[in-house]
C-alpha positions as CSV (number, residue, x, y, z in Angstrom):
1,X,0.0,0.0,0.0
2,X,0.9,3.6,-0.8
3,X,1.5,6.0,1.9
4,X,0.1,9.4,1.7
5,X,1.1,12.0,4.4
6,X,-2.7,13.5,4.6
7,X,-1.0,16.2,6.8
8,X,-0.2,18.0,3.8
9,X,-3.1,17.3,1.7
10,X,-6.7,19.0,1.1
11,X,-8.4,16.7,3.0
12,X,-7.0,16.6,6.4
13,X,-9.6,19.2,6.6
14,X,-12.5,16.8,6.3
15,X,-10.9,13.2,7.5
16,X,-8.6,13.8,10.2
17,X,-8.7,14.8,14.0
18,X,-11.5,14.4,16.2
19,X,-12.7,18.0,15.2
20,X,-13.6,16.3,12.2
21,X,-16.3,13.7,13.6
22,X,-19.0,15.6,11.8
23,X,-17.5,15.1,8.9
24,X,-16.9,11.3,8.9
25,X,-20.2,10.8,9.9
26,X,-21.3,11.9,6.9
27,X,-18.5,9.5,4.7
28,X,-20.1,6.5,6.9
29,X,-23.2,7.5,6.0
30,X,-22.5,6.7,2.5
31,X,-20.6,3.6,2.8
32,X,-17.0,4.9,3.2
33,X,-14.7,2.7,5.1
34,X,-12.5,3.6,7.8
35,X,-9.7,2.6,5.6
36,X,-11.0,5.2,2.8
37,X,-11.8,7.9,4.6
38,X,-8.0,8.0,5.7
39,X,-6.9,7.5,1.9
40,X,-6.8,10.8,-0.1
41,X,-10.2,11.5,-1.5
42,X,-10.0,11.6,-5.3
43,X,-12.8,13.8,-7.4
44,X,-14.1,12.0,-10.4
45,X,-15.4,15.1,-12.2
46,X,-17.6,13.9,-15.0
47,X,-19.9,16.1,-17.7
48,X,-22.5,13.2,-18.0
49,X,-26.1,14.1,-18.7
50,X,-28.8,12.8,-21.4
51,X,-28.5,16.2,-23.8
52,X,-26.4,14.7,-26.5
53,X,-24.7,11.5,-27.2
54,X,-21.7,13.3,-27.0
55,X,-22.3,12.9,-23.0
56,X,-24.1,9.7,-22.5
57,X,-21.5,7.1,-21.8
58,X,-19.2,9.1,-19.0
59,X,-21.2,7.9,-16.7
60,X,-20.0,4.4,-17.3
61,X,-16.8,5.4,-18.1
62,X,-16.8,7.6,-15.1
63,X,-17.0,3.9,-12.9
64,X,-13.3,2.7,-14.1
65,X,-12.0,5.3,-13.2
66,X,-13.3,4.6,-9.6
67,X,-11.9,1.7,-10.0
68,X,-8.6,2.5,-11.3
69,X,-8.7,5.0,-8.2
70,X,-9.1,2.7,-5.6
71,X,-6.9,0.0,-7.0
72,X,-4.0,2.6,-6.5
73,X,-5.5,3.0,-2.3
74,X,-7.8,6.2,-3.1
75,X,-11.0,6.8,-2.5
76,X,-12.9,8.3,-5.6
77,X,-15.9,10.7,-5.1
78,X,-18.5,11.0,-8.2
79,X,-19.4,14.6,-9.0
80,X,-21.3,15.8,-12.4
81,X,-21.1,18.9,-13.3
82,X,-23.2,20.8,-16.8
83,X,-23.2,20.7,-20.2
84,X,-24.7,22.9,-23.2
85,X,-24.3,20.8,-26.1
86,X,-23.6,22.7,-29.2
87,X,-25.3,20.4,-32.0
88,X,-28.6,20.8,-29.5
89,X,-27.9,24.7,-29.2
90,X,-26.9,25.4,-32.3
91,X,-29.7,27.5,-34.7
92,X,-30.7,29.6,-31.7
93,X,-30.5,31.3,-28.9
94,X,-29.5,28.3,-27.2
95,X,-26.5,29.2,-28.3
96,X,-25.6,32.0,-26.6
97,X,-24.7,29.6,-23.7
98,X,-22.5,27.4,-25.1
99,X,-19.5,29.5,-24.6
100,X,-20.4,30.4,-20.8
101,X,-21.2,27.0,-20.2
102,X,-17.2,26.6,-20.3
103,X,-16.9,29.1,-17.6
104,X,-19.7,27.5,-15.8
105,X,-17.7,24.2,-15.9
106,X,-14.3,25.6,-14.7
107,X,-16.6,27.4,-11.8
108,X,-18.3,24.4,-10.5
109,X,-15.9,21.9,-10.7
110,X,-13.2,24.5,-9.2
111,X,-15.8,24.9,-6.1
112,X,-17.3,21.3,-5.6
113,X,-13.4,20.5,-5.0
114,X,-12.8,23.3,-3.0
115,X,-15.7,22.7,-0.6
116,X,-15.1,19.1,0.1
117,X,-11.4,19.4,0.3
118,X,-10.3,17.0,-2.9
119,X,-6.8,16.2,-2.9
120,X,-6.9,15.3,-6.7
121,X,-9.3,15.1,-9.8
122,X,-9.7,13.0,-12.9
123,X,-12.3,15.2,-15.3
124,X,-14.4,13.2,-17.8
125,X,-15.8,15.5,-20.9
126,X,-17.0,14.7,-23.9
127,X,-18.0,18.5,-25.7
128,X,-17.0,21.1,-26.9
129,X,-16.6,23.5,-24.2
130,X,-16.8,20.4,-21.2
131,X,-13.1,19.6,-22.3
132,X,-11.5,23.0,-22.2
133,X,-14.0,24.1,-18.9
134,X,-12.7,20.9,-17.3
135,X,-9.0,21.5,-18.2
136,X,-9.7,24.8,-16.9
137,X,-10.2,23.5,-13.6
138,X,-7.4,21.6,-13.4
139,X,-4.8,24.1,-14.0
140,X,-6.8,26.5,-12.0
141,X,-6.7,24.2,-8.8
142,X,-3.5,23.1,-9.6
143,X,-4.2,19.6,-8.4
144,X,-3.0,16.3,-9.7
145,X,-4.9,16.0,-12.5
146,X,-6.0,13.6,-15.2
147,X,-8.6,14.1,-18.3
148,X,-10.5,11.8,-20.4
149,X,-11.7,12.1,-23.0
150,X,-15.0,10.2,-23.4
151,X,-14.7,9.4,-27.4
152,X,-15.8,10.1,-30.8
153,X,-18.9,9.0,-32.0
154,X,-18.6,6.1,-34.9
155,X,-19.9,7.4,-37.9
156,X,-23.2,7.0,-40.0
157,X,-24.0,5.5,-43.6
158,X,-26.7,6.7,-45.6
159,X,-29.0,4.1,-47.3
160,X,-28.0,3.5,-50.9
161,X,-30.7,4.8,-52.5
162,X,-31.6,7.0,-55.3
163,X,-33.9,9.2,-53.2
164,X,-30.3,10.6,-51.4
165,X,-28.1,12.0,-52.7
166,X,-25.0,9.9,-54.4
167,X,-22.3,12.0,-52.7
168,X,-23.8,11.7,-49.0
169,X,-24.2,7.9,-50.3
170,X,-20.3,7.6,-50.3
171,X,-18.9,9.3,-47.7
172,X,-19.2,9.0,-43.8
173,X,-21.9,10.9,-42.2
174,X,-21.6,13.4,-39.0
175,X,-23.5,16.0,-37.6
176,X,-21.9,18.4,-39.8
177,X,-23.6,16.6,-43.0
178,X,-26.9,16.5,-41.6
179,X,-26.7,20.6,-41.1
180,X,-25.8,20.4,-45.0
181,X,-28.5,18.1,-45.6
182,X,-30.8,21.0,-44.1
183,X,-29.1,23.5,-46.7
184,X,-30.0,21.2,-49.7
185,X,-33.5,20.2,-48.3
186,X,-34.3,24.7,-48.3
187,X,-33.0,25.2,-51.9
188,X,-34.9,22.2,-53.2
189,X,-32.4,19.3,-53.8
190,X,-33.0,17.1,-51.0
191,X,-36.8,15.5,-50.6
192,X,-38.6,15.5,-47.1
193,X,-38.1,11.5,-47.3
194,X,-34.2,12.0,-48.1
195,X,-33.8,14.1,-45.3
196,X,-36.3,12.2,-42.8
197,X,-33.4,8.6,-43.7
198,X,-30.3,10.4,-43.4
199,X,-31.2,12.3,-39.8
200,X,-32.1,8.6,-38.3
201,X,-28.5,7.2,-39.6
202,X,-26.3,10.1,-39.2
203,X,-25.1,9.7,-35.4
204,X,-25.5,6.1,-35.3
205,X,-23.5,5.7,-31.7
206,X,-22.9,7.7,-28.1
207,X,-19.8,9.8,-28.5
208,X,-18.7,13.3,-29.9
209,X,-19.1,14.6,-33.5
210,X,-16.9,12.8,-35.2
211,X,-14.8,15.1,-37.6
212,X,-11.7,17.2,-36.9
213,X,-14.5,19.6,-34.7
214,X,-13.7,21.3,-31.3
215,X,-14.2,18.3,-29.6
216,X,-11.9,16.0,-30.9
217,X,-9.6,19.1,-31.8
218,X,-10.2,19.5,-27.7
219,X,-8.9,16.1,-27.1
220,X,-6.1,15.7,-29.5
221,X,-4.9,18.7,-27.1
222,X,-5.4,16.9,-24.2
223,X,-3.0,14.3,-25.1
224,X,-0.4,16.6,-26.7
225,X,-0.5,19.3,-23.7
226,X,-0.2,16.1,-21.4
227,X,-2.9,16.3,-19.3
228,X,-4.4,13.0,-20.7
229,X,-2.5,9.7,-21.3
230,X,-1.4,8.7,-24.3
231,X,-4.2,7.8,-27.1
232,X,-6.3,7.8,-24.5
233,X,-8.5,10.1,-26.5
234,X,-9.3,7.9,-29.8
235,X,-11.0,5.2,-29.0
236,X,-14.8,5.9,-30.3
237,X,-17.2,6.5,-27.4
238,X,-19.1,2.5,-27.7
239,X,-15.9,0.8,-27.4
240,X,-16.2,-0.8,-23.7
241,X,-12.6,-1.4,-24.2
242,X,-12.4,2.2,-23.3
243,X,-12.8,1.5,-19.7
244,X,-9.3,0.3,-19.5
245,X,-8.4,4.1,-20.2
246,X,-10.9,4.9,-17.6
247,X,-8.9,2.4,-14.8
248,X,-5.7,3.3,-16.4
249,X,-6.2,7.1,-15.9
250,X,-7.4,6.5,-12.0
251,X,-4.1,4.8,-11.2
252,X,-2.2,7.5,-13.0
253,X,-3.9,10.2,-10.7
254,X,-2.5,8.4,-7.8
255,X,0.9,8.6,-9.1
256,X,0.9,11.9,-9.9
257,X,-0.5,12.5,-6.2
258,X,2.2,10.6,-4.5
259,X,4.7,12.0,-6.9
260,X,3.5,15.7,-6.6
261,X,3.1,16.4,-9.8
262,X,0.3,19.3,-10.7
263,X,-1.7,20.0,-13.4
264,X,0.7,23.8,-14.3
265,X,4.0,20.8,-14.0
266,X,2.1,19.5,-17.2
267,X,0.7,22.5,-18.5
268,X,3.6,25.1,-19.7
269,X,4.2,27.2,-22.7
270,X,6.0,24.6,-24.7
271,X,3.3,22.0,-23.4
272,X,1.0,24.7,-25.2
273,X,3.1,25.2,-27.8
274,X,2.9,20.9,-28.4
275,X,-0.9,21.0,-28.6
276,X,-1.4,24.2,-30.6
277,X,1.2,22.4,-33.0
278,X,-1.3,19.0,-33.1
279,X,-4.3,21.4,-33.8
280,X,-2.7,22.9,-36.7
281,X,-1.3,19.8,-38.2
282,X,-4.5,17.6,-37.7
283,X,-6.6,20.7,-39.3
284,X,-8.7,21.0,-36.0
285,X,-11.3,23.6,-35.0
286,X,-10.4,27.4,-35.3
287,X,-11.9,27.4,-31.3
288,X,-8.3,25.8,-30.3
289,X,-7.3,29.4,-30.5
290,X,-10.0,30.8,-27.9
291,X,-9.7,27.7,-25.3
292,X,-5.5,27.3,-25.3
293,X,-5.5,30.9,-24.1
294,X,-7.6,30.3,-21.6
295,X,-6.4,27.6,-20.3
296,X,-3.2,29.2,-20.1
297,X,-4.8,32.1,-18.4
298,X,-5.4,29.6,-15.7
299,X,-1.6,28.8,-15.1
300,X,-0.5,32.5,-15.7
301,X,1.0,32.3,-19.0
302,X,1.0,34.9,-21.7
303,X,-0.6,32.8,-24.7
304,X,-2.9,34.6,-27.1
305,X,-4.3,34.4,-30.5
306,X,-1.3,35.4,-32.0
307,X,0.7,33.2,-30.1
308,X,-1.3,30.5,-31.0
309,X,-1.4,31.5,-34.9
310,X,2.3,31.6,-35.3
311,X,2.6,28.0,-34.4
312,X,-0.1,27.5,-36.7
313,X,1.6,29.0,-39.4
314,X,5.0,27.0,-39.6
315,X,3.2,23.6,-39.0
316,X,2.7,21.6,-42.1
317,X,-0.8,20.1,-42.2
318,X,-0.9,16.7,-42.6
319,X,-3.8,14.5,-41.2
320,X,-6.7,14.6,-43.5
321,X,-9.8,14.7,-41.0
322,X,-13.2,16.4,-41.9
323,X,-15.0,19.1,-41.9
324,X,-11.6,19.9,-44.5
325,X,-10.6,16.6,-45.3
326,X,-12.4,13.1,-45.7
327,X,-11.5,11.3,-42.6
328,X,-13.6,10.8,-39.3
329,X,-11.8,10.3,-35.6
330,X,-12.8,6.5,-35.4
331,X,-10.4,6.2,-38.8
332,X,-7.6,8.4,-36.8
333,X,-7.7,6.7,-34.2
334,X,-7.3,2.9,-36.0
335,X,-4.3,4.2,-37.8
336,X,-2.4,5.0,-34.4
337,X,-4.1,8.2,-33.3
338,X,-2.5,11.5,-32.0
339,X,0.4,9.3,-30.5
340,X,1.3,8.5,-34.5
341,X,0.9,12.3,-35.1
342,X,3.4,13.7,-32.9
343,X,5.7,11.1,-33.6
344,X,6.0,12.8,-37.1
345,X,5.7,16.5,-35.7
346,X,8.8,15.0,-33.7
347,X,10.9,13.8,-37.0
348,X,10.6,17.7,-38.0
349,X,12.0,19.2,-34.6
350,X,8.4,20.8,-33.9
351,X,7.4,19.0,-30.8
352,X,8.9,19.8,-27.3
353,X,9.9,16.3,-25.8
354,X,10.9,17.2,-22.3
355,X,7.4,18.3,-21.3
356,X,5.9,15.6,-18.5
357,X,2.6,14.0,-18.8
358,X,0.1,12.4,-17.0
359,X,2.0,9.2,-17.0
360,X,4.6,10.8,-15.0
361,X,6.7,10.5,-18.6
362,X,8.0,13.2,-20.4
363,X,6.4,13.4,-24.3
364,X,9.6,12.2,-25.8
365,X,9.4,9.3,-23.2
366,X,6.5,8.4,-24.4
367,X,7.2,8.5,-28.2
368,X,9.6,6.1,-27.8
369,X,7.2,3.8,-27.3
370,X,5.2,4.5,-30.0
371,X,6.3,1.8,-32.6
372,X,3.5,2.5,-35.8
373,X,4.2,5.0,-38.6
374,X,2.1,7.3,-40.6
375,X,0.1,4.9,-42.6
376,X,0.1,7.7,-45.7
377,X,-3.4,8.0,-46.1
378,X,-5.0,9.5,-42.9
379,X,-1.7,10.8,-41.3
380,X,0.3,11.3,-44.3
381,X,4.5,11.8,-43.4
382,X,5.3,15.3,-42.4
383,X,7.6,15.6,-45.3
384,X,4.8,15.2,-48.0
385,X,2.4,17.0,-46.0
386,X,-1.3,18.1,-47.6
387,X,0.2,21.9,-47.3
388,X,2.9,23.2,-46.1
389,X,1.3,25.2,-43.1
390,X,-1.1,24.7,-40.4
391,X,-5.1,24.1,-41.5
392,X,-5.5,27.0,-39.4
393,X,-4.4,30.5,-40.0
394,X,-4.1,34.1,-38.0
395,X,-5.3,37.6,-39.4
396,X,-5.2,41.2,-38.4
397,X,-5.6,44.5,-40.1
398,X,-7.6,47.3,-40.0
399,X,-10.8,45.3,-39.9
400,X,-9.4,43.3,-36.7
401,X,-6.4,45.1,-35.0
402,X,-6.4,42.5,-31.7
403,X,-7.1,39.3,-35.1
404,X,-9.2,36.9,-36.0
405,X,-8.8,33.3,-37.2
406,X,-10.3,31.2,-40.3
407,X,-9.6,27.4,-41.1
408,X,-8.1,26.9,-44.9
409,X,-7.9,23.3,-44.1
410,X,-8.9,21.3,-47.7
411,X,-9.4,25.1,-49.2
412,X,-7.1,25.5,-52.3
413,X,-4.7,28.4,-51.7
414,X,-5.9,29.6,-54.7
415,X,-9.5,30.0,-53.5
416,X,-7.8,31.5,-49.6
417,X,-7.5,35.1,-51.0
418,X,-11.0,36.9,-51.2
419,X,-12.4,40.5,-52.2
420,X,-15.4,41.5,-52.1
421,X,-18.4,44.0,-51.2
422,X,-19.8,43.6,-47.3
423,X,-23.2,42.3,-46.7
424,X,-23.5,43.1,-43.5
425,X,-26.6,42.0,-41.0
426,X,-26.8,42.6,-37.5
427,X,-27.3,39.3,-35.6
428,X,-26.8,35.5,-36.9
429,X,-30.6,35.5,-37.6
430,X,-30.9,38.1,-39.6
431,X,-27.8,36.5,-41.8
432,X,-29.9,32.9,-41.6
433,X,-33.1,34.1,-43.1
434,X,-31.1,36.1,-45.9
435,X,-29.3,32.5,-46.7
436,X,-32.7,30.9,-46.5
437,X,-34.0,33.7,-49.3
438,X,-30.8,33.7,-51.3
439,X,-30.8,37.1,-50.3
440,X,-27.0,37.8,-50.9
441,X,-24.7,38.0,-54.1
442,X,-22.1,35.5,-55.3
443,X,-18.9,37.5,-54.2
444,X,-20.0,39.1,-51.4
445,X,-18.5,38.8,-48.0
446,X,-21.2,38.4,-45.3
447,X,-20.5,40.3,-41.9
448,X,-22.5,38.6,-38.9
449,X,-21.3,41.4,-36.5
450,X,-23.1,41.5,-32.2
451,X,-21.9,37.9,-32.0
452,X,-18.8,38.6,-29.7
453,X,-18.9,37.4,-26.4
454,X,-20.0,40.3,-24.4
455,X,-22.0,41.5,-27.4
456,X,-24.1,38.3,-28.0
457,X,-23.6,37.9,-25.7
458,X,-21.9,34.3,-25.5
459,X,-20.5,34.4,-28.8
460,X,-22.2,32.2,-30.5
461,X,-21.3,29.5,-33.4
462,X,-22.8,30.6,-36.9
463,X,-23.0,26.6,-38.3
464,X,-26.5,26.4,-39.3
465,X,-25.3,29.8,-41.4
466,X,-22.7,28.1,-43.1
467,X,-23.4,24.5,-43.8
468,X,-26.9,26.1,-45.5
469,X,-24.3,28.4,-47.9
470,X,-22.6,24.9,-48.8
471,X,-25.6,23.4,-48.8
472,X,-26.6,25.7,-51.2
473,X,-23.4,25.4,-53.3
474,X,-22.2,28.9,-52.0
475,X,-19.7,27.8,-49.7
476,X,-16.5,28.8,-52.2
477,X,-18.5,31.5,-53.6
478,X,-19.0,33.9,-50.6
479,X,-17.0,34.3,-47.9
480,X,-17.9,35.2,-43.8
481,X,-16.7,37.3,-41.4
482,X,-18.0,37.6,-37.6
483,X,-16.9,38.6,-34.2
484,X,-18.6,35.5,-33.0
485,X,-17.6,31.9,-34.1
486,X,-17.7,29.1,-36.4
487,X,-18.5,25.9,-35.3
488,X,-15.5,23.2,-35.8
489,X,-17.8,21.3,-38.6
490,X,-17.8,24.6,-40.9
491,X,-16.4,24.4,-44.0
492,X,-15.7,27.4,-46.5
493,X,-13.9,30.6,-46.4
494,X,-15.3,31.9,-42.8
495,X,-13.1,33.9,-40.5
496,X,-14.3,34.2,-36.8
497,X,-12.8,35.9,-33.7
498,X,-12.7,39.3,-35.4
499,X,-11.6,41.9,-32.3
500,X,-12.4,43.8,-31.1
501,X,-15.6,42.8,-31.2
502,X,-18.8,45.0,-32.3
503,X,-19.9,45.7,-28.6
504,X,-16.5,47.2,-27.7
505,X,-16.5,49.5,-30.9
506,X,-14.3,47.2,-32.7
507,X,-13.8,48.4,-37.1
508,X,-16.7,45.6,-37.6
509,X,-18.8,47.8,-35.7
510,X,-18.0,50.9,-38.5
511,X,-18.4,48.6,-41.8
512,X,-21.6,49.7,-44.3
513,X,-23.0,47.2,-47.0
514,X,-20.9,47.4,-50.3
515,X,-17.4,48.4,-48.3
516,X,-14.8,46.6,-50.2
517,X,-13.5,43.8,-47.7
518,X,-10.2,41.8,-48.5
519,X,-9.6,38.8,-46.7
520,X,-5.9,36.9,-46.8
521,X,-5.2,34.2,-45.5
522,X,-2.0,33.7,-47.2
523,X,-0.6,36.5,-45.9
524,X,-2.3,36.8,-42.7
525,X,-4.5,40.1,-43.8
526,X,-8.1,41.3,-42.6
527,X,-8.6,44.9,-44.2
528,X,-11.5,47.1,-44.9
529,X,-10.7,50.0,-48.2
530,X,-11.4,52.4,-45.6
531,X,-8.7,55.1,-44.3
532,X,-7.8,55.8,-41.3
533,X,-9.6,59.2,-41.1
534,X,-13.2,57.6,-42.5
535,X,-12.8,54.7,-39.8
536,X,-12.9,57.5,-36.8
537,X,-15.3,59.5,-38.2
538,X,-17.6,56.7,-38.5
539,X,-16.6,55.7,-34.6
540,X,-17.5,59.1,-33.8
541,X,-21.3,58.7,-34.8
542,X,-21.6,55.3,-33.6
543,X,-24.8,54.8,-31.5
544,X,-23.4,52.4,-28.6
545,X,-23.8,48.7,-28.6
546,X,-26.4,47.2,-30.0
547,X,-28.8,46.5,-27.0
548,X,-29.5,42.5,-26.3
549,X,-32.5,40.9,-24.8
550,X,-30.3,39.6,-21.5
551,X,-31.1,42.6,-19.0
552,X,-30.3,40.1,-15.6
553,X,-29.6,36.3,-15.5
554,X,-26.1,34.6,-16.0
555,X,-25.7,35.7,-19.6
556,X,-26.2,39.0,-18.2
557,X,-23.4,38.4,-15.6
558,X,-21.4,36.8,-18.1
559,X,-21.5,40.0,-20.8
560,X,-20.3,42.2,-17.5
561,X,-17.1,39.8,-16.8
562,X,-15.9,38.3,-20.2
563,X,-12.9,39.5,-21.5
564,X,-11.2,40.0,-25.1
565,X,-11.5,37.2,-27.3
566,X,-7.8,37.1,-28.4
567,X,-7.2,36.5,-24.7
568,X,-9.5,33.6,-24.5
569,X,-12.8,35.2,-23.3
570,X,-12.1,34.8,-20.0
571,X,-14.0,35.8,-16.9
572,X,-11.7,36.5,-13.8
573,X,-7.9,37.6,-13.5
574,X,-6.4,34.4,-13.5
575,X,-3.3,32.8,-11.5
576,X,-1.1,36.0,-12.4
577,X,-3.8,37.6,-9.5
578,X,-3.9,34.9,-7.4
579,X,-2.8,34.7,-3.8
580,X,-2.9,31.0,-2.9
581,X,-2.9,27.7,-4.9
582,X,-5.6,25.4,-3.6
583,X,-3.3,22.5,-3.1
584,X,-1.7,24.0,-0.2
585,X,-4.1,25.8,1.8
């Protein structure tokens, strides 16, 4: 057995001294042994709840990692905190709490372990904002931490017949194809029937969207900024064999806790700099560069958009994984998954080995005992890479002096320059019904401006908008700028993040239909043809912030504390401000 000095641990406050009788009354109550109430108490954070099938199986995956917990002598304590599922919120105003939901998470695991004295956590999440919310935590508590992943969902065939469509015939189906489906159903080329098969076959399985989307973008970062153990993000949600991560991930927690090792020892700037790197290779979700500034906020490291964009920059792209590509995370995942990945990023110098990991190995550790190669047809080698830099780039200029971000992953770098006249439209509903009506030009660039995160507020995802445009065959035809986001399943030429945003003023705020708009991605630019002197005189007669329905309630609250996007969006100062770590109250 493992000795644990709970002297110096959390929990002494709740286990030990006869002060504390209350207390264990309450641990008998519930079963607790003796024996575990003396062990370190171990949260098992999970996001589980019946929303999406993105969330249903943590709770069973939730139960190895018990046991995984108390095979190593700790005693593991189930906690759930929320989730707002974005394929459920997405459309409308449901939306608008997806990104506060991440905040929410971070709060609310932060305090449950705070109030019963945890002396370590292993987070389950399974969404888009659950994984970065629960990394969040970690980091913020600085406890010995472990995340899991909890899997991609397997993906869906369409019938074979005539009634659908022979290219949704041939390809694997996601979420993401089911939102085009919706697009080709409004303009006529999809039948009520076709539409009514493919929405019962689409998400056959429990488990994430399965493209290249924020979540799995979210948990190939979890491996590559070490929080999670290796590959233990790919296996798709069904697999039961999954558990073994599960028991594997509760032992590890124990190790780390007997070791000492806390979640900012894994979490660093060149542990950031790994998984911004494994974004930008595997072509993931242009919402990597909100969350890794974040979750460096929570260690009190300087990482912002920009940061995060350079990386992307000077990182060839080489694992071909929808929305961009034609891959889905199952197929990743039975070619070697994210530990094949950085194996190659490794062969090109672009992958910091010494950071440690979960496992109590450093990456390079680790890679070592990675034996499979790039099988050339999901992960192709990284010196015949798809292009030659990252499937997600960085802008600024005059239209967004603090950046913005689009994804050019499968885009032609001959379609990734774009000019054109602004259509611009006030909220993400007003863009939606003009789509619906075909009531824009081929060649225009639509602006979606109020989406920002205080201005929203929540800064919503604009997917319904987009995957109707490709839908309609628009998607290379116009491009999209907002200063709220796209969803990780977009596809097309569609720049998010602009700030600053609308609400704060930002040069979206100024823009009139039929300005000339240039967007760049080759060379990083976002400009407006609009001088310098026709900018401020336009700022001058702006009316304010465009006033939102959310007068009181947490969206309300949220809108008062959210910060700049190109800092992450946060909502409180972060461990530069801080003046105690949790761990050693």
């Amino acid at each position: 057995m493992t000795k644990f000095d709970k002297s110096k641990l959390p929990s002494r406050y709740v286990t030990e001294g006869p002060s504390k009788a209350p207390h264990r009354s309450y641990m008998y109550a519930m079963g607790v042994s003796e024996e575990e109430i003396h062990q370190p108490l171990v949260g098992v954070a999970t996001c589980w709840n019946e929303a999406a099938p993105c969330n249903i199986a943590l709770n069973r995956q939730a139960q190895a990692v018990k046991m995984g917990v108390k095979q190593a002598y700790g005693t593991p304590r189930e906690f759930t905190t929320i989730t707002v599922t974005d394929g459920i919120a997405m459309g409308h105003e449901g939306m608008r709490s997806s990104l506060a939901s991440r905040e929410a998470i971070a709060d609310t695991v932060e305090l449950t372990m705070r109030g019963h004295a945890y002396d370590a956590i292993v987070g389950l999440a399974g969404c888009d904002k659950s994984l970065p919310g629960m990394m969040m935590a970690m980091v913020r508590l600085n406890t010995p931490s472990v995340f899991i992943y909890g899997g991609s969902i397997l993906p869906g065939k369409a019938p074979q017949v005539e009634e659908i469509p022979e290219d949704f015939r041939s390809r694997d189906l996601t979420v993401q194809d089911m939102f085009e489906a919706v697009g080709r159903h409004q303009n006529g080329t999809m039948s009520d029937k076709a539409l009514d098969m493919l929405e019962r076959v689409a998400c056959p399985s429990s488990g994430a969207c399965g493209g290249q989307f924020t979540a799995n973008t979210m948990a190939c970062v979890s491996e590559a900024i070490g929080l999670a153990l290796m590959n233990s993000s790919g296996m798709p949600a069904p697999y039961e064999s999954r558990d073994a991560y599960g028991e594997a991930s509760g032992r590890a927690v124990m190790t780390l806790l007997e070791k000492n090792i806390r979640a900012r020892d894994v979490v660093t700037l060149k542990s950031l700099q790994n998984a911004a790197r494994v974004v930008a290779c595997t072509g993931g979700s242009t919402n990597a560069g909100l969350h890794l500034p974040a979750i460096a906020h929570e260690a009190g490291i300087d990482f912002f958009l920009d940061d995060v964009c350079e990386i992307f920059r000077d990182t060839p792209y080489f694992v071909d994984l929808k929305p961009g590509g034609a891959y889905v995370a199952k197929d990743l995942y039975d070619v070697g998954g994210i530990p094949v990945v950085m194996k190659e990023l490794r062969k090109a110098g672009l992958i910091h080995e010494d950071c440690i990991t979960a496992s109590g190995r450093s990456i390079g550790e680790e890679l070592e005992l990675i034996e499979r190669e790039a099988d050339g047809k999901v992960i192709y080698p990284i010196d015949a890479p798809l292009t030659k830099t990252g499937g997600v780039v960085g802008l600024k200029g005059n239209l967004a002096p603090e950046g913005a971000i689009v994804k050019v992953a499968g885009i032609p770098s001959q379609n990734q320059v774009f000019t054109g006249p602004a259509r611009v439209f006030e909220c993400e509903e007003e863009a939606f019904e003009a789509v619906q009506k075909r009531g824009y030009e081929e060649g225009e660039v639509i602006v979606i401006r109020n989406e920002g995160p205080a201005g929203g507020p929540g800064m919503r995802e604009m997917l319904a908008t987009t995957a109707a445009l490709s839908g309609q065959g628009m998607g290379k035809k116009v491009a999209l700028i907002t200063d709220g986001r796209f969803s990780g399943a977009t596809r097309g030429f569609c720049v998010g993040h602009v700030g600053p945003e609308a609400a704060h003023c930002g040069p979206i705020a100024l823009l009139k239909n039929g300005d000339m708009i240039t967007i760049n991605a080759i060379t990083g630019d976002l400009s407006v043809d609009l001088s310098d002197e026709e900018l401020a005189t336009r700022k001058e007669s702006w009316p304010g912030p465009r006033e939102t329905l959310y007068a009181s309630g947490a969206l309300w609250k949220y809108a008062q504390l959210v910060g700049a996007t190109y800092k992450g969006a946060v909502t409180h100062p972060g461990a530069e401000h801080e003046r105690h770590v949790y761990m050693d109250i």
